[in-house]
N, C-alpha and C positions, 0 to 999 in steps of 0.2 A: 504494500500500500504506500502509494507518493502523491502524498495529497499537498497540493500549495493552494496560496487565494487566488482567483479567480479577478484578474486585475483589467484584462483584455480581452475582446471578443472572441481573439484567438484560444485562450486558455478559458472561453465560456463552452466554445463548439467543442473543443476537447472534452470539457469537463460534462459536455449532452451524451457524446459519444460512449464514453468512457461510464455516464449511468445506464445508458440501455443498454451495455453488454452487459451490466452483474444489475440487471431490475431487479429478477426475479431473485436475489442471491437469499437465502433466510437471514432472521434475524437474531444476531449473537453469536455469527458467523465472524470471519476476517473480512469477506464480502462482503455480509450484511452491514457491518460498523462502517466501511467504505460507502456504501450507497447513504446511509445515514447524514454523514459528514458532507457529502458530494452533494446530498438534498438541501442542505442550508445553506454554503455557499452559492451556490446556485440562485435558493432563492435571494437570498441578500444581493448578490449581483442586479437579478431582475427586479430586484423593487428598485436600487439606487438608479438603473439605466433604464429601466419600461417602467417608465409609473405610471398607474391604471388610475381614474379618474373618476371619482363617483360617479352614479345616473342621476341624470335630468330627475327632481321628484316626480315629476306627472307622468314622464317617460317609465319611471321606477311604478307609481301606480298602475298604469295601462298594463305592462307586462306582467305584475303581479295580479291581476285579476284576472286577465288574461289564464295565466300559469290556475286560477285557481275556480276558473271556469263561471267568474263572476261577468256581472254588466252593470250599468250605473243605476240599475236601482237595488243591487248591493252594495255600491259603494255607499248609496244615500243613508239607506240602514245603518252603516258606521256610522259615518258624519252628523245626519239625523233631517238633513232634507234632500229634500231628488233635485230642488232648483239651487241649490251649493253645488251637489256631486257635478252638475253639468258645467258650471259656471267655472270648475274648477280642473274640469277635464278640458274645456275651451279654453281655460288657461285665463279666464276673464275676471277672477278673483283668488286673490293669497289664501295660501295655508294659514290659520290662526294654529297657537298653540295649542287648544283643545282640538283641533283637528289633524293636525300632528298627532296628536299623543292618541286619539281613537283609531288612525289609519296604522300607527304601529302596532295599536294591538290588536287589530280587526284584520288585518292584510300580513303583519311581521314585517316591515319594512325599516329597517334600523333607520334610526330617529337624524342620523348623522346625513342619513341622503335626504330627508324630509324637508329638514332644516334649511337646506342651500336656497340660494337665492336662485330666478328664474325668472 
């Protein structure tokens, strides 16, 4: 096992390479502790160089309802009117914080994408 950080793209494709030959390796193996280590380099590389970007909230709404086989008069049912849920999928009025706080717990939408502006 020759494990170094993970500095350059070059030694990122290496180190993609070098996880798909020993994926399946067990674990508490010489393998396994190899893929272990080679998975958080890795991912520390991809967070500092590919940072993922929260969702749009309303974009995060539509997809989760979508995902959860809802339409806006089950969003309204969260929220608590059908001429909000629309106003708000139109994008034609803000999240208040009580609608925030019921779309996270009616849909599970972490409060962190809710909150952004848009």
């Amino acid at each position: 096992m020759n494990i170094n950080l993970i500095k350059t793209e070059s030694d990122y494709n290496q180190a993609l390479e070098r996880l798909e030959i020993i994926f399946d390796a067990k674990k508490d193996s010489k393998d396994g502790d190899e893929l272990e280590l080679l998975g958080i380099l890795i991912e520390q590389y991809e967070n500092e160089n590919f940072p993922i970007d929260l969702p749009d909230p309303i974009e995060a709404i539509k997809f989760r309802m979508e995902q959860m086989g809802y339409n806006q008069n089950d969003l309204a049912k969260i929220i608590g009117l059908k001429s909000r849920a629309s106003e708000i999928l139109n994008r034609k009025r803000k999240l208040s914080l009580e609608m925030i706080r019921q779309i996270h717990l009616g849909l599970n939408i972490p409060t962190d994408v809710l909150i952004q502006s848009y």
